[in-house]
C-alpha positions as YAML, in Angstrom:
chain: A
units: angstrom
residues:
- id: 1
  name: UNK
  ca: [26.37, 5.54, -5.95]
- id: 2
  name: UNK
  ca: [25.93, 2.13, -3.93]
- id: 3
  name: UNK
  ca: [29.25, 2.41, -2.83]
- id: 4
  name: UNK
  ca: [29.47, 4.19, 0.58]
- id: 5
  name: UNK
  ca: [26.09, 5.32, 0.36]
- id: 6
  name: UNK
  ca: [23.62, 5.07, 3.46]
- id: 7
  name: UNK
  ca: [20.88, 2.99, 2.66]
- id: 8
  name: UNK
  ca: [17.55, 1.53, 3.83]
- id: 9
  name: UNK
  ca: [16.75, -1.91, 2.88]
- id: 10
  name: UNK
  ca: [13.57, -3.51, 3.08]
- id: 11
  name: UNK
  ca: [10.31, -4.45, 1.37]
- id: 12
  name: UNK
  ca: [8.38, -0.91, 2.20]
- id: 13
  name: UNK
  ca: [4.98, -2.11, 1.25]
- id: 14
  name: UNK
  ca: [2.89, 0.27, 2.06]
- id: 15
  name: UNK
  ca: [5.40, 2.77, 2.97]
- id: 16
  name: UNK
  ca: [4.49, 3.39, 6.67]
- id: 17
  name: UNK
  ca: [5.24, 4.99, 9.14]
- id: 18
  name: UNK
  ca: [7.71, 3.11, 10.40]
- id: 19
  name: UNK
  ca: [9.79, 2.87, 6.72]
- id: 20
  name: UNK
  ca: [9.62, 6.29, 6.83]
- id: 21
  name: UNK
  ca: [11.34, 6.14, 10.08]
- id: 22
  name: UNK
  ca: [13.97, 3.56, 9.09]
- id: 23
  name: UNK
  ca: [14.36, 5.78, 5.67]
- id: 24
  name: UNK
  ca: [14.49, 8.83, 8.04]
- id: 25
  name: UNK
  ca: [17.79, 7.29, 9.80]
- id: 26
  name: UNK
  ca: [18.98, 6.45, 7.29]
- id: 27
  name: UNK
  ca: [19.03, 10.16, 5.16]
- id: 28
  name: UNK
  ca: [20.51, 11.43, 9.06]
- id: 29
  name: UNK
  ca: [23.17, 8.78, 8.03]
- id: 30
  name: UNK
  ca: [24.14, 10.13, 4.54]
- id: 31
  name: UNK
  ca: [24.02, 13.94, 5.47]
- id: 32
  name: UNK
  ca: [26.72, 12.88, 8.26]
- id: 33
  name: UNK
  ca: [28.55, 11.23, 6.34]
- id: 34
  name: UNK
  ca: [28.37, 13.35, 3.18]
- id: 35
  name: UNK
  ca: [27.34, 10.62, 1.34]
- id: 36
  name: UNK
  ca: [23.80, 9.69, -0.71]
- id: 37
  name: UNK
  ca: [20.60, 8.07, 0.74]
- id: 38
  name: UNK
  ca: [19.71, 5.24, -0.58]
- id: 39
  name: UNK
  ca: [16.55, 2.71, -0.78]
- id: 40
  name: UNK
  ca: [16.92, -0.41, -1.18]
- id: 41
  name: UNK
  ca: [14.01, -2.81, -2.34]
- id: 42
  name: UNK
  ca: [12.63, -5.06, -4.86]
- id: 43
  name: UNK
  ca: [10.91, -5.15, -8.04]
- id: 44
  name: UNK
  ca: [8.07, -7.11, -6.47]
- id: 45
  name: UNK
  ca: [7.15, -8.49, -2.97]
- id: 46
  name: UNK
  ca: [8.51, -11.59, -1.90]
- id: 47
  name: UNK
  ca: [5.55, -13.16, -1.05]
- id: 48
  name: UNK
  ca: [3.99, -12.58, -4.46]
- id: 49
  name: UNK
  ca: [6.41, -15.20, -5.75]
- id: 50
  name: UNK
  ca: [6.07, -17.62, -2.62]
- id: 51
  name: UNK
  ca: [2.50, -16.53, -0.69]
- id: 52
  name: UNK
  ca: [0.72, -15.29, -4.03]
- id: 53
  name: UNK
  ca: [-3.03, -17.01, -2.92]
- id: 54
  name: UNK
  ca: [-2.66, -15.59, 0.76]
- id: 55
  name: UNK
  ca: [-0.84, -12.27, -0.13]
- id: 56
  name: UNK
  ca: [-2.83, -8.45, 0.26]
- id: 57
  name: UNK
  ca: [-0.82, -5.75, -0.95]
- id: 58
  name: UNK
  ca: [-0.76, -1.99, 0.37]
- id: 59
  name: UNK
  ca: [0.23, -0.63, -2.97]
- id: 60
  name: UNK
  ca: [1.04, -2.11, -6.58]
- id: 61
  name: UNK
  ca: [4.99, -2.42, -6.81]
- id: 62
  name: UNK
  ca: [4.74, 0.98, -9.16]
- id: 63
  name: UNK
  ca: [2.86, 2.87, -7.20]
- id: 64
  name: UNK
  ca: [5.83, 1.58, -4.27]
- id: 65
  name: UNK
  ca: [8.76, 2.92, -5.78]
- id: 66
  name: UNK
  ca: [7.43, 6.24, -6.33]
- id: 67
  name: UNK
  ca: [6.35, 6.81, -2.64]
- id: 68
  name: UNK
  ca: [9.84, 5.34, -1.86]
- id: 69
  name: UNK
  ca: [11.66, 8.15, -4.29]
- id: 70
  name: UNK
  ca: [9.27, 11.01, -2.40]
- id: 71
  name: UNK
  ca: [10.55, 10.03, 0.59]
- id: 72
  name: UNK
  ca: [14.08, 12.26, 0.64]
- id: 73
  name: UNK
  ca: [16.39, 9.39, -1.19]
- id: 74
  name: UNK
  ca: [18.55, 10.38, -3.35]
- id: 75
  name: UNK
  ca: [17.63, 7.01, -5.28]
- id: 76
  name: UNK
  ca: [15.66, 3.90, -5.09]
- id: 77
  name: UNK
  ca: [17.66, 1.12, -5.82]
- id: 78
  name: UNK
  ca: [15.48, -1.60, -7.25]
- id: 79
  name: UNK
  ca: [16.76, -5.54, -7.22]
- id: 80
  name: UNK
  ca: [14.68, -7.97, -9.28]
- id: 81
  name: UNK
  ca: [13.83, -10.50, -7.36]
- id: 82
  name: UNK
  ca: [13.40, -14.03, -8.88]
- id: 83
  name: UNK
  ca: [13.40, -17.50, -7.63]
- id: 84
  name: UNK
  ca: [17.29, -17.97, -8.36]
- id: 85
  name: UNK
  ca: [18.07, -15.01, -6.35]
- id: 86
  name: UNK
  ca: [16.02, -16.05, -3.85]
- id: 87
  name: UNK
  ca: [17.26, -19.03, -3.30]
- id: 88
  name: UNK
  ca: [20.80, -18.22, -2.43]
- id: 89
  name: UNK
  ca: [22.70, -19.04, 0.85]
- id: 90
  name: UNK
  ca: [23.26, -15.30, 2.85]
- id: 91
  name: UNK
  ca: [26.47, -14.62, 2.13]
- id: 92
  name: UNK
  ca: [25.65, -15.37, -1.70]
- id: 93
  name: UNK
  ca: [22.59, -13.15, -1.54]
- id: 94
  name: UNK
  ca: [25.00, -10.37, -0.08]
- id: 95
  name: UNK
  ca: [27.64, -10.55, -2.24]
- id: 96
  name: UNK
  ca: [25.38, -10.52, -5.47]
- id: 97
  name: UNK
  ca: [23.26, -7.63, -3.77]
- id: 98
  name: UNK
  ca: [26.65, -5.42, -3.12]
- id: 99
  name: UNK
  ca: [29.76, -6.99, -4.80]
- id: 100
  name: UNK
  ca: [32.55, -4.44, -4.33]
- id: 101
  name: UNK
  ca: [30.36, -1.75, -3.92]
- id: 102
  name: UNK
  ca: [29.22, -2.03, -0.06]
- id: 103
  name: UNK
  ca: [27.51, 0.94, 1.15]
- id: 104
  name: UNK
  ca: [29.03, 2.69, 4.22]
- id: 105
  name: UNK
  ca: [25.66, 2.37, 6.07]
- id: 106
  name: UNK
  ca: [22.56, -0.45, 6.08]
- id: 107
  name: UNK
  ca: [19.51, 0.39, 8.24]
- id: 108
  name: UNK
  ca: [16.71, -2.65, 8.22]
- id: 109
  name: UNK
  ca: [14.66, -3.62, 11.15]
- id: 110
  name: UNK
  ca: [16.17, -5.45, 14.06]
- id: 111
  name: UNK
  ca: [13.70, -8.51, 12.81]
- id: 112
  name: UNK
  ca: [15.12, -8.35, 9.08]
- id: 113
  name: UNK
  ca: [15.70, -11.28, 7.41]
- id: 114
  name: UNK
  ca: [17.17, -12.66, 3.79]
- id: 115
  name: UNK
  ca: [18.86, -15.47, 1.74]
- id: 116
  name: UNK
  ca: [17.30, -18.71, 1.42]
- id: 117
  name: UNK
  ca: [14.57, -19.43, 3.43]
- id: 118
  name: UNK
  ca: [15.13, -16.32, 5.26]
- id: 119
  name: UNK
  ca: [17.69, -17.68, 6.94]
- id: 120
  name: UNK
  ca: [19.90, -14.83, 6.88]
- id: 121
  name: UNK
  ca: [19.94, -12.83, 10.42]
- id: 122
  name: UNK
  ca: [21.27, -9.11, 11.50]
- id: 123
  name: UNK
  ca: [23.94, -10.79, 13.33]
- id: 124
  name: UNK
  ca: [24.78, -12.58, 9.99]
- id: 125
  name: UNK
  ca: [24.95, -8.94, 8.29]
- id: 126
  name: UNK
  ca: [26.94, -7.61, 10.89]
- id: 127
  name: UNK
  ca: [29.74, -10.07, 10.60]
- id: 128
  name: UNK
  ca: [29.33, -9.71, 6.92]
- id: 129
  name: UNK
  ca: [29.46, -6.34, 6.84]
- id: 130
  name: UNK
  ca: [32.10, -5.42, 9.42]
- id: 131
  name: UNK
  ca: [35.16, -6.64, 7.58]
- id: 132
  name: UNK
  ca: [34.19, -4.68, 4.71]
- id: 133
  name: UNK
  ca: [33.80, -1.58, 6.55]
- id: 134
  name: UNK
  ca: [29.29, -1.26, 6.75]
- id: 135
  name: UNK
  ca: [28.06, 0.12, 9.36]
- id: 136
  name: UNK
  ca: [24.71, -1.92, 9.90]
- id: 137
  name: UNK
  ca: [22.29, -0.23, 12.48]
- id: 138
  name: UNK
  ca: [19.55, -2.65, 13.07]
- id: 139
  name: UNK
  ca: [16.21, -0.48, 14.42]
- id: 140
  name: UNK
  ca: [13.79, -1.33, 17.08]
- id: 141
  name: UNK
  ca: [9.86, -1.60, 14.90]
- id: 142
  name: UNK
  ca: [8.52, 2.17, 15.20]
- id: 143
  name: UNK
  ca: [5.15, 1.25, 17.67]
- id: 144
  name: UNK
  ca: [1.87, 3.22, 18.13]
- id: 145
  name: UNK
  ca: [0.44, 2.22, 21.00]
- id: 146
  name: UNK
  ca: [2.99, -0.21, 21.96]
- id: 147
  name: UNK
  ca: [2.36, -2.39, 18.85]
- id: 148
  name: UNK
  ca: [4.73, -2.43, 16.13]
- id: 149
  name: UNK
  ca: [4.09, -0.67, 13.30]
- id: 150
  name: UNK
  ca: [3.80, -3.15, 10.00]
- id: 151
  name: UNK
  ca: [2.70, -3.46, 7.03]
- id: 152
  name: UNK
  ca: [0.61, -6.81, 8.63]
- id: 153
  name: UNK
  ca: [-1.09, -5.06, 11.64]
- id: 154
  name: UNK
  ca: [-2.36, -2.17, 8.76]
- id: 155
  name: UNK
  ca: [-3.78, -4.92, 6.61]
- id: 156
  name: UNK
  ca: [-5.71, -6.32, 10.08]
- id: 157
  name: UNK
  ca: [-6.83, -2.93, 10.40]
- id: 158
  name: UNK
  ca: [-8.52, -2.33, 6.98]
- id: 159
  name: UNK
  ca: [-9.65, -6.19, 6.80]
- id: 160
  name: UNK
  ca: [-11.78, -4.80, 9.92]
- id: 161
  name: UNK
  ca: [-12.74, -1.58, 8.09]
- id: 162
  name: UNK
  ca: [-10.84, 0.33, 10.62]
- id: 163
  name: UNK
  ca: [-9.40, 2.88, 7.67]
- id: 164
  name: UNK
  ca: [-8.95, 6.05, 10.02]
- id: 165
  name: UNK
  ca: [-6.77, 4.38, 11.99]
- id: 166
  name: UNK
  ca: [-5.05, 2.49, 9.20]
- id: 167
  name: UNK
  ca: [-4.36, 5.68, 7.79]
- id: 168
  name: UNK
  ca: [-2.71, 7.29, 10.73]
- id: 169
  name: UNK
  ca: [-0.03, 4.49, 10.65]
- id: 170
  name: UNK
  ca: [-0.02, 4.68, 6.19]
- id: 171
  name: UNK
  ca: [0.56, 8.74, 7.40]
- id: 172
  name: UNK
  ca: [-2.18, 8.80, 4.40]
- id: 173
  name: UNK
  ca: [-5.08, 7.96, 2.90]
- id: 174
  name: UNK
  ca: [-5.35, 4.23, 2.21]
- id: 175
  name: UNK
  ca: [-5.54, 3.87, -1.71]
- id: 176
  name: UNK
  ca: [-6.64, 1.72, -4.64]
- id: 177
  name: UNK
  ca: [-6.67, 2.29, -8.33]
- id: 178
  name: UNK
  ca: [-8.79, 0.47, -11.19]
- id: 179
  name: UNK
  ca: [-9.68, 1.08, -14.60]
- id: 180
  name: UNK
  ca: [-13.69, 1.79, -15.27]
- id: 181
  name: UNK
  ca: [-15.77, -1.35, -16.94]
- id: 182
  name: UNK
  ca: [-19.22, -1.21, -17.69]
- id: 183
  name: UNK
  ca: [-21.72, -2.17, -14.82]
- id: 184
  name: UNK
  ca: [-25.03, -3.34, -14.04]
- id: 185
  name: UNK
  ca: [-26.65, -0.06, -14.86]
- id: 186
  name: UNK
  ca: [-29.41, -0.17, -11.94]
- id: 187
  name: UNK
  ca: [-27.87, 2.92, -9.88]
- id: 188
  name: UNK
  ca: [-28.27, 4.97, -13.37]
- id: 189
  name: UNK
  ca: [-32.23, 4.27, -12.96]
- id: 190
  name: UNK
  ca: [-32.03, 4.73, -9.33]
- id: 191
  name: UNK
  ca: [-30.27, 7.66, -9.35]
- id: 192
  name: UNK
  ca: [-26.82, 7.45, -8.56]
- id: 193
  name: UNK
  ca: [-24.62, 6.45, -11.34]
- id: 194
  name: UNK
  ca: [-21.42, 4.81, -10.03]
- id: 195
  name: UNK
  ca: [-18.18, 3.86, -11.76]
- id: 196
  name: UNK
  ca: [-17.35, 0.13, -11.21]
- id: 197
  name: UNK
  ca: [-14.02, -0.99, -11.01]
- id: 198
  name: UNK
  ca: [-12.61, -4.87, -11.02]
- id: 199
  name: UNK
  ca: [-9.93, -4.86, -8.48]
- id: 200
  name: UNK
  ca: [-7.37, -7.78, -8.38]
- id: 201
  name: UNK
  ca: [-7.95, -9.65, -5.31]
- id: 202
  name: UNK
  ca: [-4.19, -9.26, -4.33]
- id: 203
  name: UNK
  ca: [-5.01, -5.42, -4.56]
- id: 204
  name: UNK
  ca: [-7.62, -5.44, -2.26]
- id: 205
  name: UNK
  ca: [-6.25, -5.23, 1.55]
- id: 206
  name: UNK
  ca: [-9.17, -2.86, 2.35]
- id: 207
  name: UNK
  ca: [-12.63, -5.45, 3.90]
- id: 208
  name: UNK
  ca: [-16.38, -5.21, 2.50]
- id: 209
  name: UNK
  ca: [-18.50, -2.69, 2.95]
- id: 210
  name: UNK
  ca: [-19.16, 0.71, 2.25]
- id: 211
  name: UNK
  ca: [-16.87, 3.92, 2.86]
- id: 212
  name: UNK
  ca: [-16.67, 7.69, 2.53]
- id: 213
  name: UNK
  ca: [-13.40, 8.58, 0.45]
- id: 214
  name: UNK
  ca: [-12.36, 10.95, -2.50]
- id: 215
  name: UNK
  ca: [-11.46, 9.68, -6.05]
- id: 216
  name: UNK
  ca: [-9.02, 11.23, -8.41]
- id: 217
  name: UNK
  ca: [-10.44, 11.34, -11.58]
- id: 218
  name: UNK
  ca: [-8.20, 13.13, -14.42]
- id: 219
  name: UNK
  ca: [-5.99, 14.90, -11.88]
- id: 220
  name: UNK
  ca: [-8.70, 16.34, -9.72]
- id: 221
  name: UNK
  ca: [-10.36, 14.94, -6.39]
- id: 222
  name: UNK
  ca: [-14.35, 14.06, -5.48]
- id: 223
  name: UNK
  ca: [-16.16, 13.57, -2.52]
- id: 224
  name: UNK
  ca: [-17.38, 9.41, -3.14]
- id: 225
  name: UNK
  ca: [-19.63, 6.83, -1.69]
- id: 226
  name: UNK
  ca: [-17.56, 3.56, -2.38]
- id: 227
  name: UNK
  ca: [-18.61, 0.16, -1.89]
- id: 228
  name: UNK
  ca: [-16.08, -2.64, -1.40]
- id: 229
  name: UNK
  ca: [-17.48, -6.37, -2.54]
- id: 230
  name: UNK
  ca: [-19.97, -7.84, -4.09]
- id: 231
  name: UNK
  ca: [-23.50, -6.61, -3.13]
- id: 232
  name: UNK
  ca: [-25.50, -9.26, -2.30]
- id: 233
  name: UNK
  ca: [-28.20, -8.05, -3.38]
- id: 234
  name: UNK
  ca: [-26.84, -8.55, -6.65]
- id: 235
  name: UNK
  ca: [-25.09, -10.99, -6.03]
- id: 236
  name: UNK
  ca: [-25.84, -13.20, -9.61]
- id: 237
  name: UNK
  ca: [-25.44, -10.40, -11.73]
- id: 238
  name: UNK
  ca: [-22.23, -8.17, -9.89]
- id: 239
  name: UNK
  ca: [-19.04, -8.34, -12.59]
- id: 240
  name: UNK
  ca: [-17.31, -5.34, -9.90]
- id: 241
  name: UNK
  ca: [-15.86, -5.76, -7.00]
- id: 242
  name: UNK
  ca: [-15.29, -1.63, -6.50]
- id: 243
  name: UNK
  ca: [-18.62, 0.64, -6.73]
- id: 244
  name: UNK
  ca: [-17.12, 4.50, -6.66]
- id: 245
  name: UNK
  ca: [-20.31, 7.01, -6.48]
- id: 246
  name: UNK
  ca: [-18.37, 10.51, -7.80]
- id: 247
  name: UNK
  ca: [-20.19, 13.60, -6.00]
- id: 248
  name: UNK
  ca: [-20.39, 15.99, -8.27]
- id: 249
  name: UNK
  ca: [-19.00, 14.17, -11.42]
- id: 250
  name: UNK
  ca: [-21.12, 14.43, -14.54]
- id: 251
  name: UNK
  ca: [-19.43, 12.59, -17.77]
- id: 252
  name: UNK
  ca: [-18.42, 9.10, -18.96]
- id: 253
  name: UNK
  ca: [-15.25, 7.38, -17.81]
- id: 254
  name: UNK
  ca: [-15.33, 4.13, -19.04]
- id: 255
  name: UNK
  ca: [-12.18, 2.89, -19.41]
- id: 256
  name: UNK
  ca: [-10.25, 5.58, -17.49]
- id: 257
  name: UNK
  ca: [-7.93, 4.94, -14.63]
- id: 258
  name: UNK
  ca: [-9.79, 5.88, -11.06]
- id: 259
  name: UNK
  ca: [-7.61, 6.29, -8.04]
- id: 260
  name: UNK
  ca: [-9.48, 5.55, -4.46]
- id: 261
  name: UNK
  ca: [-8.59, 7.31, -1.14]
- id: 262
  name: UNK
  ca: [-10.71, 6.12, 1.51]
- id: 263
  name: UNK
  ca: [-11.52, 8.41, 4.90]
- id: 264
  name: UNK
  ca: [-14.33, 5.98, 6.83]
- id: 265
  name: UNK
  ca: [-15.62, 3.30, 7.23]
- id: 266
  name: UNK
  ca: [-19.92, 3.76, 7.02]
- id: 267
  name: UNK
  ca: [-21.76, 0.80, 7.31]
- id: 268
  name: UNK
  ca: [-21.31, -3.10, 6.23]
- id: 269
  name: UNK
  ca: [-22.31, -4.63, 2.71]
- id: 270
  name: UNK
  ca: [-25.78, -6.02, 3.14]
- id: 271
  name: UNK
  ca: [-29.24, -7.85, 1.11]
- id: 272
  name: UNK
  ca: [-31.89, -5.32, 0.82]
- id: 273
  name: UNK
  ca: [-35.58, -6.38, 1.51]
- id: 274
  name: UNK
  ca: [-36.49, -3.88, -1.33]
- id: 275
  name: UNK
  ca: [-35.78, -1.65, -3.67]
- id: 276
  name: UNK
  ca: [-36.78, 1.59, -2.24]
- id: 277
  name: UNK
  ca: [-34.72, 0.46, 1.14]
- id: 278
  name: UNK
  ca: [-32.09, 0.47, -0.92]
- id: 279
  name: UNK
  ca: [-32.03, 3.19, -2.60]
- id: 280
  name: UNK
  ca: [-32.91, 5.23, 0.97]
- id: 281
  name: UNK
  ca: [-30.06, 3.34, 2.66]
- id: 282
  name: UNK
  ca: [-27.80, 4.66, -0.58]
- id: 283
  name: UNK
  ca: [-28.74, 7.79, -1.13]
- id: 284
  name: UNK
  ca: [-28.63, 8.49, 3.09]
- id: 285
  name: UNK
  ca: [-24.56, 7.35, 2.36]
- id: 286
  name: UNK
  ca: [-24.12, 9.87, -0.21]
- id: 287
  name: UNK
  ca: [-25.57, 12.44, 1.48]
- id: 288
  name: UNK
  ca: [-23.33, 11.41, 4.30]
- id: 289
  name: UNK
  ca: [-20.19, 12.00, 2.43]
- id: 290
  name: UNK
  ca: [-21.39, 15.51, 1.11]
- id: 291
  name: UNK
  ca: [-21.95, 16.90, 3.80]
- id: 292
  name: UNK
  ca: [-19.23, 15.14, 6.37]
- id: 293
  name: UNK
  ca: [-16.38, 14.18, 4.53]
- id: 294
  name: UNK
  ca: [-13.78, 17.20, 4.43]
- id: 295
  name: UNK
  ca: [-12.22, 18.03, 1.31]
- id: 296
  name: UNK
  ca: [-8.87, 16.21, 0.07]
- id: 297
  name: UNK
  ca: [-6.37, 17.85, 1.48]
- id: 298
  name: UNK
  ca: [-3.36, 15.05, 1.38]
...
């Protein structure tokens, strides 16, 4: 299928706007040419095997390929990517990428890069390419605003909080998923059970504080109140990192997988001077996200 195929090749974390657009151009490419549309990616991000400590991910790797495979392609081509593979010269990383099976068309970004310490250029992939009959069309970065559009400047925006605009440039609801542990317990006495969720670090792009969003619980969507970090008025005792209020959610989910879609930003984590601020301040959220956050309709 590789061979003569019109393919898209990049990272596609997140799978923003502006992949779509590169994907986009390159399905125009494989309906011209009567030939398949292909992704191209990797098994995991780059920087997870050389920026681990630094790196914030838009999406687990899983979660990556199946957005890419909804996005018109008639297949996702996966490469593992390992130190070894990394570390080969341009023209090595080519050849063992394509062999004798070069595609007819490769769309990346006009700043793509690969090989060995990223030295490999477009120009390198065009004179790679050209004797072996590829086509390589090297886009201009999609911009809103007259900013690129990147998987960096969206995980800027959500450090800030700034999720409504993040999500315009995702073309959907930023999202997390975690598995339910067993909490502190104190929003069960106060009122407002939540289910608490330990979130990898390298998971977490989205900043502290607290949101509206909806949460996919067994298939189906609620309103929630989420809170991102530790609270610090728990600060000793806090094993979560994810607090998901459900709206309307009676039953126990401990242990069950909990997807987050986040719609706004409400107000930053704080220390409460008391209890019954609080639980006013809380309860003033939820009722927030009743009452103003429309139903999920991505």
């Amino acid at each position: 299928m590789l061979e003569g195929a019109s393919c898209a090749f990049g990272v596609f974390d997140g799978v923003h706007e502006g992949h779509q657009y590169l994907i986009a151009k390159a399905v125009e490419g494989a309906l011209a040419a009567g030939a398949p549309a292909l992704a191209i990616t990797f098994d995991r991000d780059p920087d997870e095997l050389f920026a681990a400590g630094r790196l914030k991910k838009l999406m687990t790797n899983q979660v990556r390929l199946e957005t890419l495979a909804a996005t018109g392609v008639d297949a996702v081509l996966s490469i593992p990517f390992t130190a070894d593979f990394a570390a080969n010269s341009p023209d090595e990383f080519l050849e063992l990428l394509f062999g004798r099976h070069t595609p007819g068309q490769l769309h990346v970004g006009a700043d793509f890069r690969f090989g060995a310490k990223a030295q490999g250029t477009v120009e390198q992939l065009l004179q790679w390419g050209g004797p072996r009959g590829m086509e390589v069309a090297a886009h201009e970065l999609l911009a809103e605003g007259a900013v690129p559009v990147t998987a960096t400047r969206i995980r800027r925006l959500l450090e800030e909080g700034r999720v409504q605009e993040a999500n315009a440039l995702l073309t959907r609801p930023y999202s997390l998923q975690g598995t339910v542990v067993e909490g502190r317990g104190e929003g069960r006495e106060f009122g407002f059970r939540t289910a608490n969720l330990q979130v990898p670090v390298q998971m977490l792009a989205i900043g502290p504080g607290v949101y509206g969003a909806w949460a996919t619980v067994e298939g189906r969507p609620y309103r929630a109140a989420v809170a991102v970090g530790v609270p610090p008025t728990f600060a000793e005792e806090a094993a979560a990192n994810v607090e998901v209020h459900l709206i309307g959610f009676e039953g126990d989910i401990y242990g069950q997988p909990i997807s987050v879609q986040f719609a706004e930003w409400l107000r930053p984590m704080r220390k409460f001077s008391s209890v019954e601020e609080l639980k006013a301040t809380v309860l003033g959220n939820i009722a927030y996200v009743r009452d103003e956050i429309p139903p999920f309709s991505f």
